[in-house]
N, C-alpha and C positions, 0 to 999 in steps of 0.2 A: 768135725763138730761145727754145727751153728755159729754165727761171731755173738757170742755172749757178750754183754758187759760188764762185770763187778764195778759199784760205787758204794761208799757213802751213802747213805738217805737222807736228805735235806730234814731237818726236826718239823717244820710245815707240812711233812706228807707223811709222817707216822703213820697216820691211822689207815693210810693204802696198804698196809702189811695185816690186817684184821683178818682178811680173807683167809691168809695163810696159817694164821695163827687158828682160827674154827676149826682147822684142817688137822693141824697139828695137837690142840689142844682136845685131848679123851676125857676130860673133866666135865665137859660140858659148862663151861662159863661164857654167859651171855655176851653176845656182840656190845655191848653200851657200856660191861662191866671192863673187856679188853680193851675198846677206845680210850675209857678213861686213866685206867692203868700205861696207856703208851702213853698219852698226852702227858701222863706222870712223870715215865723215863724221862724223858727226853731232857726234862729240868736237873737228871743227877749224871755223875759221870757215864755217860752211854752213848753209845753211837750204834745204828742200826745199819748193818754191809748188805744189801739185793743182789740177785742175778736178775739182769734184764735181757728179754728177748726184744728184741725193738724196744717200746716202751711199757711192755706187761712185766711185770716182778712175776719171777717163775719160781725164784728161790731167799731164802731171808737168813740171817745171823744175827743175835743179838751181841754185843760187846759190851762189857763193863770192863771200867779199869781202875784199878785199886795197889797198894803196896801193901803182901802180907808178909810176915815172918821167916815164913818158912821158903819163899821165892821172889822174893823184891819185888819188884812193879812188874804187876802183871795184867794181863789182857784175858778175861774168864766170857770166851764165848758160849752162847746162851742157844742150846733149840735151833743150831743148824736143821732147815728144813728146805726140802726141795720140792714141787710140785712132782706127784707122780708120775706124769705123765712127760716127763724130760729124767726122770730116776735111770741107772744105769747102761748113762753114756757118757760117764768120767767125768763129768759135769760137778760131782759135786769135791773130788781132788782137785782139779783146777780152783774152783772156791775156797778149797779150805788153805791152798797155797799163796793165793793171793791175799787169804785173810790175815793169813802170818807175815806177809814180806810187810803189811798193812800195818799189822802192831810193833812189828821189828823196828818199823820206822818212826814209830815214838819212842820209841827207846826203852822195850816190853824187857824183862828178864827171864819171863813163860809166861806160856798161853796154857791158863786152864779151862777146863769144860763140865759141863753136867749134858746125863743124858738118861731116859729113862730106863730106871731097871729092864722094864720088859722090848726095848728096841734093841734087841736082837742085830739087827743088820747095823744101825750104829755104832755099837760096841766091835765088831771087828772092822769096820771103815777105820775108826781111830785106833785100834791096836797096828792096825796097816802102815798110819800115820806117824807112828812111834808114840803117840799117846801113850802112857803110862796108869794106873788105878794106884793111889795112894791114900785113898780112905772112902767114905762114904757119903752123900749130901742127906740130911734127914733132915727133917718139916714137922714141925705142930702148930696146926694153924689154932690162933688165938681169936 
């Protein structure tokens, strides 16, 4: 494998993850409407983790981290996404291993996730993962 790097994303270079987000987002919501909404995270508990190839982001994670009830402080990654065209050369286990030893080291007690119903190859990447399904995420937008 390529020397990858996982980091951190500086909050100053959020909106260099837009591209990815087009990509990934089936919704169709506008590039100016995603800028702003990052520029948004970036003011609440969130941190954004890249895969870089040299210096191009090839792959992205969202993190939020929160304490619920039901599993103490946790780290709820957001739309792991890989650029295509690096997909299916372990690339994105490496990422998801480094994202954990990442949260581990705040002091996470689980790492949860969302992912969409119909991504198919995501749902068994994380069942791989020992990821677990213990309910379901539902949306009414207002």
């Amino acid at each position: 494998m390529t020397d990858f790097k996982f980091k951190i994303l500086e909050s100053d270079a959020i909106c260099s993850i837009v591209p990815l987000l087009e990509k990934l987002n089936k919704h169709k919501i506008s590039r100016d409407v995603l800028k702003a909404r990052c520029l948004e995270m970036v003011q609440q508990n969130y941190e954004c983790a890249v895969i870089l190839d040299a210096e191009h982001i090839i792959g992205i994670s969202r993190i939020w981290y929160c304490t619920r009830h039901y599993s103490g402080k946790s780290a709820e990654v957001d739309h792991v996404y890989i650029d295509e065209s690096y997909r299916g050369k372990g690339l994105g286990k490496h990422f998801f291993k480094w994202i954990e030893q990442h949260v581990r080291g705040k002091g996470t007690d689980a790492l949860e996730l969302n992912t969409y119903v119909g991504n198919t190859g995501s749902h068994k990447f994380y069942y791989n993962e020992d990821c677990h399904i213990i309910g379901y995420h539902f949306i009414k937008k207002l």
